[in-house]
C-alpha positions as CSV (number, residue, x, y, z in Angstrom):
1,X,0.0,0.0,0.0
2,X,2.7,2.5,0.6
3,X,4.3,1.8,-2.8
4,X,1.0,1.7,-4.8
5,X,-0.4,5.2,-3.3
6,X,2.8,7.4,-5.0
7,X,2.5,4.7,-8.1
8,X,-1.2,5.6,-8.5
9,X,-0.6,9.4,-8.1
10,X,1.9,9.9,-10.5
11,X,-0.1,8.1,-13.2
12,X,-3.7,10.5,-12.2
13,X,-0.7,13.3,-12.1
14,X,0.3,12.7,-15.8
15,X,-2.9,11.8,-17.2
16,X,-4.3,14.8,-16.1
17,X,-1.2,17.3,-17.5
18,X,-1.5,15.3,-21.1
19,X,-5.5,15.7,-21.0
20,X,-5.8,19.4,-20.0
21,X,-3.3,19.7,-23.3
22,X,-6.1,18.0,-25.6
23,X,-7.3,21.3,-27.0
24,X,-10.3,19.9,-29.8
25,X,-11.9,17.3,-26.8
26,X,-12.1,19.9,-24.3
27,X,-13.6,22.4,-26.5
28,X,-16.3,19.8,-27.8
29,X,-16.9,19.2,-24.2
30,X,-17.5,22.5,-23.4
31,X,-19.5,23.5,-26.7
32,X,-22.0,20.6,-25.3
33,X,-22.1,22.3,-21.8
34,X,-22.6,26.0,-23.0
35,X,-25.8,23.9,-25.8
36,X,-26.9,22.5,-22.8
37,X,-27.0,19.2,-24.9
38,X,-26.0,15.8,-23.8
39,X,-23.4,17.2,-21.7
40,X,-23.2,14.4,-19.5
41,X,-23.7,11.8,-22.0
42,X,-20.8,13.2,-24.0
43,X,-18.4,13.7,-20.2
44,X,-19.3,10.0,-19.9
45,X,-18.4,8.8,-23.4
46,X,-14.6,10.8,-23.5
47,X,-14.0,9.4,-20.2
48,X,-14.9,5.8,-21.1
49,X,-12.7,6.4,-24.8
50,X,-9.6,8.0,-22.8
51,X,-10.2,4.9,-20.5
52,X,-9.9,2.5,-23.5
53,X,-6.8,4.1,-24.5
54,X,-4.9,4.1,-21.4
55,X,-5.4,0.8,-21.3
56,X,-4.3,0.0,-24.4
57,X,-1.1,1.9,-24.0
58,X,-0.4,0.5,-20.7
59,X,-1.5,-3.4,-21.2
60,X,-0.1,-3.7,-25.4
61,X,1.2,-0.9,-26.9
62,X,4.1,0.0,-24.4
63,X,4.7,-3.9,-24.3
64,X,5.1,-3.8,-28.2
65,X,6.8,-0.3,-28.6
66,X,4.5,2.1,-29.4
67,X,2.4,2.6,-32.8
68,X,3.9,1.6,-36.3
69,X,4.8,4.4,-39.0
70,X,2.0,3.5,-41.3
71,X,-0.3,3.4,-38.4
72,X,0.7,6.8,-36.7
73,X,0.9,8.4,-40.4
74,X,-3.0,7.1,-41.0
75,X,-3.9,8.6,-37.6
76,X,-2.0,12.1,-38.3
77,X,-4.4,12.0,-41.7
78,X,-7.6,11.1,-40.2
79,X,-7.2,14.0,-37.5
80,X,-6.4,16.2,-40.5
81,X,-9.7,16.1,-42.2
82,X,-11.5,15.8,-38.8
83,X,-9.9,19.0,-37.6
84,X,-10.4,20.6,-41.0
85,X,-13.9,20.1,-41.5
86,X,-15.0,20.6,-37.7
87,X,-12.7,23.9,-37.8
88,X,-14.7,24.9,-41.1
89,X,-18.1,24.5,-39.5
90,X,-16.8,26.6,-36.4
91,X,-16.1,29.4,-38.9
92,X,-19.4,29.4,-40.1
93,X,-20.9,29.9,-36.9
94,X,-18.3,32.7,-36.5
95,X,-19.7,34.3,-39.6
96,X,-23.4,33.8,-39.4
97,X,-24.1,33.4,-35.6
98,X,-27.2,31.6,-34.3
99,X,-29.0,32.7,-31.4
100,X,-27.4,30.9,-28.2
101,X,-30.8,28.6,-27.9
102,X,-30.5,27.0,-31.1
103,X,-26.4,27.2,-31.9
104,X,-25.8,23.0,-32.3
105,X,-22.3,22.6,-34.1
106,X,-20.7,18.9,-35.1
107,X,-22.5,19.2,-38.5
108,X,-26.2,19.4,-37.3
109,X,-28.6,21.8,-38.5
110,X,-29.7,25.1,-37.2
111,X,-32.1,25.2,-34.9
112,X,-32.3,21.1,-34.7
113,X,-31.5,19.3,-31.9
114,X,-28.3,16.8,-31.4
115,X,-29.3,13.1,-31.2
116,X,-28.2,10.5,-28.3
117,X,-26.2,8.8,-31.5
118,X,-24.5,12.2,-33.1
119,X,-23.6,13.1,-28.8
120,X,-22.3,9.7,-29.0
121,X,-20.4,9.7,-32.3
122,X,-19.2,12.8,-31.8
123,X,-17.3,12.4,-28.5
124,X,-15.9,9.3,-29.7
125,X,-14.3,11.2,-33.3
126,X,-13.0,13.7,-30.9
127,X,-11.5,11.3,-28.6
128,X,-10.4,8.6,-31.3
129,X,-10.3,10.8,-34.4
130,X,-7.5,13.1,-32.4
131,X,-3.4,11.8,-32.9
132,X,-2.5,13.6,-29.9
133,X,-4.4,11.2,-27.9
134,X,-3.2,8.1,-29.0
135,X,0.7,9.5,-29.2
136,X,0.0,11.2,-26.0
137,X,-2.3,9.2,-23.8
138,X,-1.9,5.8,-25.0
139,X,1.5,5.6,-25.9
140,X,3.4,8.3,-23.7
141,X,1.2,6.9,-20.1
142,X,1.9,3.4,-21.5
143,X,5.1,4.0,-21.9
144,X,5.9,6.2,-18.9
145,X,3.8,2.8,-16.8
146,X,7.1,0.3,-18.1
147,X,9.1,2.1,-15.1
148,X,6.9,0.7,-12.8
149,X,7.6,-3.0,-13.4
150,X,4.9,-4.7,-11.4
151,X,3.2,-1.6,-10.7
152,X,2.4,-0.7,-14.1
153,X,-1.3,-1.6,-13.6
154,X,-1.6,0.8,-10.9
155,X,-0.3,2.9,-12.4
156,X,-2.7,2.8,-15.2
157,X,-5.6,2.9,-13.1
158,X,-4.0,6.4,-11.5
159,X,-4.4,7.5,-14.4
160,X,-7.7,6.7,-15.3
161,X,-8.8,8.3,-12.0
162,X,-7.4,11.2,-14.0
163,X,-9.5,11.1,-16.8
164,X,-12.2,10.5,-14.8
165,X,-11.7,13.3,-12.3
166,X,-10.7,16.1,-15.4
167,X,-14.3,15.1,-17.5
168,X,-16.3,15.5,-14.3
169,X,-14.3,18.9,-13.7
170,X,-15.0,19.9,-17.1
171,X,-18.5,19.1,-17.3
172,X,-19.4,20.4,-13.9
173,X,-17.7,24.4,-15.6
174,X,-19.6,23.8,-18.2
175,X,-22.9,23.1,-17.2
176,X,-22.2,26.1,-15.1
177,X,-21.3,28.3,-17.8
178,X,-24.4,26.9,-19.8
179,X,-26.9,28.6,-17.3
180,X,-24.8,31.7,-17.2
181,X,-23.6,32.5,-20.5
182,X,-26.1,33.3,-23.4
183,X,-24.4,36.4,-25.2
184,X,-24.7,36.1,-28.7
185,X,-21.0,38.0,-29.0
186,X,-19.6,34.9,-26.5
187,X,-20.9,31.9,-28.5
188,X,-19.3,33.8,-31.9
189,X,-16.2,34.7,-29.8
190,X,-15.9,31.0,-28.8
191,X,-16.6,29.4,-32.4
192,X,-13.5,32.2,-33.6
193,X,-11.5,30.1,-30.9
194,X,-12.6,26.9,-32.1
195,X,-12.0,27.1,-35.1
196,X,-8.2,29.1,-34.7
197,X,-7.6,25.9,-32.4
198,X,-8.5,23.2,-34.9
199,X,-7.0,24.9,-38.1
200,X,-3.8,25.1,-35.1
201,X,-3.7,21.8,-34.5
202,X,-3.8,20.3,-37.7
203,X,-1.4,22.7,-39.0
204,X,0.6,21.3,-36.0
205,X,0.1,17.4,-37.2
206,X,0.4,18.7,-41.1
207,X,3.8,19.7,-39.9
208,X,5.1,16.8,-38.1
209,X,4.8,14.4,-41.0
210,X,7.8,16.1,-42.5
């Protein structure tokens, strides 16, 4: 017990420095919050995904040395086009604002509601769809739980307390913000943002390929 309590807290520690760096899930997160749609259903889902891939990193892909070059190339060019397109439709909310009540981004339709499935599908494209997670989450914690020998498991489940303990975080300011913040000017302000960060990002991955 007195070995596995620093083990544990150094893997929530660096799960929750990599997932506070995770710019396009946080935002989604948020963007659901401030709709007042699904919030917890999509908290729920990025938690279970970031789950899943911390304990892929720490149980196979740390064991087998991280992802191949074909593999980590595909995932750099999927999160391209995610990024892209999602960046493209936070621009043209920036351009043509809705009123806060009926602002829904991820593709649907002015003044429609988001579905259980899109909430669903969306939080798993932003969790799954984004390279930095799998470089960063799965293969830097798996990686980083191989210093703990034995231990690794605890390790891992340190930092899924992590993940679990940032999404509830999250959700809880946003859900706050929701019933606080209905300024047309913020919602465009925050779309400018989004869509600055996901042109950023894929820039960023753009980049790294060469």
């Amino acid at each position: 017990m007195t070995l596995a309590f620093p083990t544990f807290t150094a893997g929530m520690v660096l799960s929750l420095s990599l997932i506070m760096a995770i710019g396009p899930q946080n935002a989604h997160v948020l963007r659901m919050g401030l709709q007042r749609q699904h919030l917890w259903l999509t908290v729920a889902v990025c938690a279970l995904a970031d789950m899943a891939l911390i304990a892929l990193g720490v149980l196979g892909l740390a064991q087998l040395g991280g992802l191949s070059d074909k593999l980590q190339g595909a995932l750099i060019g999927a999160g391209v086009l995610f990024l892209g397109v999602y960046g493209w439709q936070a621009f043209q909310r920036f351009r043509q604002p809705a009123r806060p009540a009926t602002a829904i981004g991820d593709g649907a339709a002015q003044g429609a509601n988001v579905s259980r499935r899109q909430a669903v599908l969306s939080a798993l494209a932003f969790s799954w769809l984004n390279p930095h997670a799998w470089l960063d989450t799965a293969v830097l914690i798996g990686t980083a739980s191989l210093a703990y020998g034995q231990g690794s498991t605890v390790f891992g489940l340190g930092a899924v307390t992590g993940s679990i303990v940032w999404f509830l975080l999250l959700g809880t300011a946003a859900f706050w913000l929701g019933r606080r913040l209905n300024a047309l000017r913020i919602w465009r302000a925050l779309d400018g943002a989004v869509a600055l960060m996901m042109w950023g990002t894929a820039a960023v991955l753009v980049g790294s390929l060469f």
